[in-house]
N, C-alpha and C positions, 0 to 999 in steps of 0.2 A: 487422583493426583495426591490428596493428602494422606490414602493409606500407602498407598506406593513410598512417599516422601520419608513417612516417618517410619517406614521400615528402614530406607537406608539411610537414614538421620540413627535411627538408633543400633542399627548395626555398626556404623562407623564410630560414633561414640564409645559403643562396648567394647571395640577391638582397638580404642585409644584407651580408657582406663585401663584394661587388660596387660595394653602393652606398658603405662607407665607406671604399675604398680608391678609388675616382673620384670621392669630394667630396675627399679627403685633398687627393691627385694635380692636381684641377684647382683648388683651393684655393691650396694652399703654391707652386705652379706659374704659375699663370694660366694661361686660356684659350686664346687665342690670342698667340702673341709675332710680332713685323715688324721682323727687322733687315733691314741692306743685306748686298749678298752680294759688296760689292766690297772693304768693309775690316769692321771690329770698330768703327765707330762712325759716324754720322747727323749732319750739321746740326740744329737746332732749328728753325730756319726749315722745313725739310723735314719733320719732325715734324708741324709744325703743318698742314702741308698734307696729311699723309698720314693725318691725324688728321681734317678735314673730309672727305676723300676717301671715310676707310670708314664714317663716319656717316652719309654722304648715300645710298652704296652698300646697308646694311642698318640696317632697325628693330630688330634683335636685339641691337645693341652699346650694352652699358649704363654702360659705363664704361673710358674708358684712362686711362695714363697711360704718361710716357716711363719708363726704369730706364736704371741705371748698374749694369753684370755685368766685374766685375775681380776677379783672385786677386789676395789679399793673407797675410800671417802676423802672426797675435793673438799675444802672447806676456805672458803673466804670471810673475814673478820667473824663475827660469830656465827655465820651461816654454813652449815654441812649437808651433804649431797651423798649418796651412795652411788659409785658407776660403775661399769663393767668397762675395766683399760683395755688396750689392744697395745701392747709391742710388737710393731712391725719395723719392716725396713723401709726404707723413706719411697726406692720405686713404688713398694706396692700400693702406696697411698692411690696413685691412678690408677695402675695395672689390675688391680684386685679389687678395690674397694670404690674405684670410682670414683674419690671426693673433688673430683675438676668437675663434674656434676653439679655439686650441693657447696662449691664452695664458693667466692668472690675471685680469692687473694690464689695464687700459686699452693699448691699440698706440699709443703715442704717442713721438716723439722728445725731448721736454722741452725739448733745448739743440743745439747744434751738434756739441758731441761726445759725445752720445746713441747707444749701439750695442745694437742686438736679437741676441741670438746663441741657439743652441739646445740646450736640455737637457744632449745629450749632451758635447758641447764644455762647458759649464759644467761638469758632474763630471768630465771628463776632467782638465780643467787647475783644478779648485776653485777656480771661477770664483761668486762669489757676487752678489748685486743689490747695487747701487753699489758697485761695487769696479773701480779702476781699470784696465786694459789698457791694451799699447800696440798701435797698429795699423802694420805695416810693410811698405811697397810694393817685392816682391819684383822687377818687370819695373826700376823705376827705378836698383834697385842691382847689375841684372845689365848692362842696357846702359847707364847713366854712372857706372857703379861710386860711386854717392854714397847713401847709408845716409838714406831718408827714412823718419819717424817720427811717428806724431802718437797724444797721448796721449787715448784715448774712455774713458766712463764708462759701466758695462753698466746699462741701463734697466730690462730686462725678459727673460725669457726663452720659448721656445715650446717644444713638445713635439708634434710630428707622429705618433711612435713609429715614422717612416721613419730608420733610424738615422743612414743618408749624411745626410738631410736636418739629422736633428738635430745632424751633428756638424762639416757644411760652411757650412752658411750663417747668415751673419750680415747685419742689415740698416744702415744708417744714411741719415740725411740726403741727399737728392741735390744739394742745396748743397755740400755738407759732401762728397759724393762727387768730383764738378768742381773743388772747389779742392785737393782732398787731392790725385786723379789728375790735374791739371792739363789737364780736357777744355773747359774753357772755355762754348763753347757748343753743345759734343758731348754727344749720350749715344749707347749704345749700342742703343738701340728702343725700341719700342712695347709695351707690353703690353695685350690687348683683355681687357676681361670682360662675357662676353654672356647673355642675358636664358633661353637655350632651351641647356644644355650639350651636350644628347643629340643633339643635331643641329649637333654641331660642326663635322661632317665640308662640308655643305652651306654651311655660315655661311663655312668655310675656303675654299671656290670660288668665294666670292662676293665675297670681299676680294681672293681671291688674281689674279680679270681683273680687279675696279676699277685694283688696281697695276701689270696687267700694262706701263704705259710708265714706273712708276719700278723701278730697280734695289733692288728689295725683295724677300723671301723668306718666306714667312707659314708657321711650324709651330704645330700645335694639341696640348695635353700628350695627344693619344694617341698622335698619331706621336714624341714623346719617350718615351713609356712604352709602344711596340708591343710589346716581348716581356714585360712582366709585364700586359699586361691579352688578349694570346694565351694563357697561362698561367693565367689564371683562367679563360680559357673549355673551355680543355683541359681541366684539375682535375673541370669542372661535368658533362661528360659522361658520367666510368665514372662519378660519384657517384650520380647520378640513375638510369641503367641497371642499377646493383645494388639499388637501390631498388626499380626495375622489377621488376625478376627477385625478390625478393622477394617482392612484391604477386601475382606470376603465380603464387609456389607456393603462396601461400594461397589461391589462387583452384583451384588444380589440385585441394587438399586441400577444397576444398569440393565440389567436384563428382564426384569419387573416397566424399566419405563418401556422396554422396546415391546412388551409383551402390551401395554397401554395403548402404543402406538398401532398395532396391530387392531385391537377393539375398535380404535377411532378412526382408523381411515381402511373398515370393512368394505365400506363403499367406493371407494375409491379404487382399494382394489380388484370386487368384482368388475368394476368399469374396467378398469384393465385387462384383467383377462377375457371378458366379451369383446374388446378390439382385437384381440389375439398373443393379449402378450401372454409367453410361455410361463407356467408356473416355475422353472427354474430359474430364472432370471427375477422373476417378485423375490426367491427368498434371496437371492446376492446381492440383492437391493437393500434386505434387511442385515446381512451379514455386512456389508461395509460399511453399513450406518455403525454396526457395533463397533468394526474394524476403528474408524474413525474416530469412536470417542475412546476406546481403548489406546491407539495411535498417538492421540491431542493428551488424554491424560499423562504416560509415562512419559512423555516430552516434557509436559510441565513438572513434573516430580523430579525426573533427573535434573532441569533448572532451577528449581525451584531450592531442592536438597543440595544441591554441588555450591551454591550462593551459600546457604545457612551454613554449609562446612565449613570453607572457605575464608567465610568472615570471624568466623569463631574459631579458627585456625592463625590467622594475623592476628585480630584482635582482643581475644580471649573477653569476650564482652559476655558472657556466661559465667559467672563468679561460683565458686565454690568453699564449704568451710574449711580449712586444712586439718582442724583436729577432725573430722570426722570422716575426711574423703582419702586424705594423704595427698592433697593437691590442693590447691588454691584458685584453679578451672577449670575448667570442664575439656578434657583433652578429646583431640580426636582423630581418627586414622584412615584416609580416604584409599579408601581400597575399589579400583574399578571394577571387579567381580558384583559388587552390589549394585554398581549403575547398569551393569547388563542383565544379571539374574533375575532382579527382581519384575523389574522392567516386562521382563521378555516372557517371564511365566506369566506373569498378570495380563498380558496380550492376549497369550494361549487362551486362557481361562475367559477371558473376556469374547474370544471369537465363540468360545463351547458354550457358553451363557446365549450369545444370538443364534443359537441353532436352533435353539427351543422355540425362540418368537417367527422364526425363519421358516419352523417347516409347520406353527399356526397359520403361517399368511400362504401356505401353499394348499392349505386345507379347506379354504374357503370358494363356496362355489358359487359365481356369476350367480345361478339364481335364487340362492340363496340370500347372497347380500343384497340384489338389486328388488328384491319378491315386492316390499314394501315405501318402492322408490318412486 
């Protein structure tokens, strides 16, 4: 019961962090991004054409739109910040980037200097909703040494519990991005959001020949996030194998006590087969003893495990650190494949374990057991 359980206790666990660190990741992220690979920024005109290109190319792309990606520095009374802005258009606040997720209030920009910034960065520099900021374009006052400044009013805030995220990026207007960065009828790309995430990889080969004759470079947030989602597939493997090995020694222990049972009731048995009972019928005796306890355990495991999800599903009574996990609980994702799989091999295995003790108790001869009776 308790290896059985904590297989699908921690299978269910793994395929809920799995899932809410790649809804987080392709959320706060986007799906796929299309810049050019010759500078840091696109015509519009080009956009648009590149924007027909990958819609016609796949059924799967549910949504773009262009973005505006520049360092800037937030600075409230004496206190300064370095962030990574985002100008986008106000749909894509949901459509793309997901901040009805991570956010309280509605994602909206209000006014022209409307800025989204993230939890972290708000407590860091005690940054509260409507309080003013100034926003200061780092690139303009290193190369024409001229001090630009435009003063945004905080709208909203997000909370990914991705800490970089929450403490680098702020969003605002892509209006308001073009005339602050002076890109005129530049952005910096595309960002795609598609209809099937799990098959990102495919969707990314299929945009990446429609472009192959524009100077364009298509990355999808797994090849941005390749060593932390390597990493959870690493993590998944001893977890589950100790699990394993677990489950094996309760199974070793079942078949070791029937093998017990067998030494101690030799006598009994040969009594039995001196009145005629057949030796096939002593080992099915012993095989639904097995059946039985293999039967009574996976019962108790899938009740026992469907409870502990369950409760930790409503009540999140499993606490976790957010700077370290990217969550605040312990998430989980009850998938019925685990309540049959596990279940149903460990049965198997449990009937092949009493066959052993099963065809000891058929090996034993009346006069044998009875010689010294």
């Amino acid at each position: 019961m308790l290896g059985i359980s904590s297989l699908i206790i921690i299978s269910c666990v793994s395929d809920g962090f799995s899932d809410v660190i790649n809804s987080k990741l392709s959320g706060i992220d986007g799906h796929i991004r299309i810049r050019s690979y010759l500078n840091d920024k696109i015509n519009e005109n080009d956009i648009r054409e590149i924007d027909s290109i990958i819609h016609q190319a796949s059924n799967s792309v549910k949504f773009t739109s262009p973005y505006i990606e520049k360092h800037a520095i937030i600075r409230k009374g004496s206190i300064s910040e370095g962030v990574i802005i985002y100008g986008v258009p106000e749909e894509s606040l949901d459509q793309i980037f997901q901040l009805n997720q991570f956010t309280k209030l509605k994602s909206q920009f209000h006014n022209e200097t409307g800025i989204i910034i993230g939890s972290k960065l708000a407590e860091m520099m005690n940054i509260q909703k409507d309080d003013d900021v100034i926003l200061i374009d780092p690139e303009t006052m290193i190369a024409n040494q001229l001090f630009k400044a435009k003063k945004m009013n905080v709208i909203n805030t997000f909370k990914t519990d991705f800490p970089e995220y929450d403490r680098l990026l702020a969003f605002i207007s892509i209006d308001t991005a073009k005339e602050y960065f002076s890109l005129e009828d530049h952005v910096s790309g595309l960002i795609v959001s598609v209809d099937t995430p799990e098959t990102i990889g495919n969707i990314d080969m299929i945009l990446s020949e429609s472009l192959k004759m524009k100077p364009c470079i298509t990355t999808t947030w797994k090849e941005r996030h390749a060593n932390l989602l390597e990493w959870l597939n690493i993590y998944d493997v001893p977890i589950k194998l100790i699990m394993f090995f677990i489950t094996a020694v309760g199974i070793f222990n079942i078949g070791a006590s029937l093998w017990m049972i067998i030494i101690e009731k030799t006598r009994d048995l040969g009594i039995l087969q001196a009145l005629g009972l057949d030796k096939s019928r002593i080992s099915i005796i012993i095989l639904i003893e097995g059946a039985i306890i293999g039967l009574l355990g996976s019962s108790l495991a899938i009740m026992f495990s469907m409870i502990v999800l369950i409760l930790q599903n409503i009540y999140h009574y499993i606490k976790l650190p957010s700077d370290i996990y990217f969550m605040d609980y312990l998430p989980v994702k009850i998938s019925p494949i685990y309540f049959i799989l596990y279940p149903f091999i460990t049965f198997l295995i449990t009937i092949w374990f009493s066959y052993l003790p099963a065809k000891k108790a058929t090996s034993v001869s009346p006069s044998d057991a009875l010689r010294y009776e």
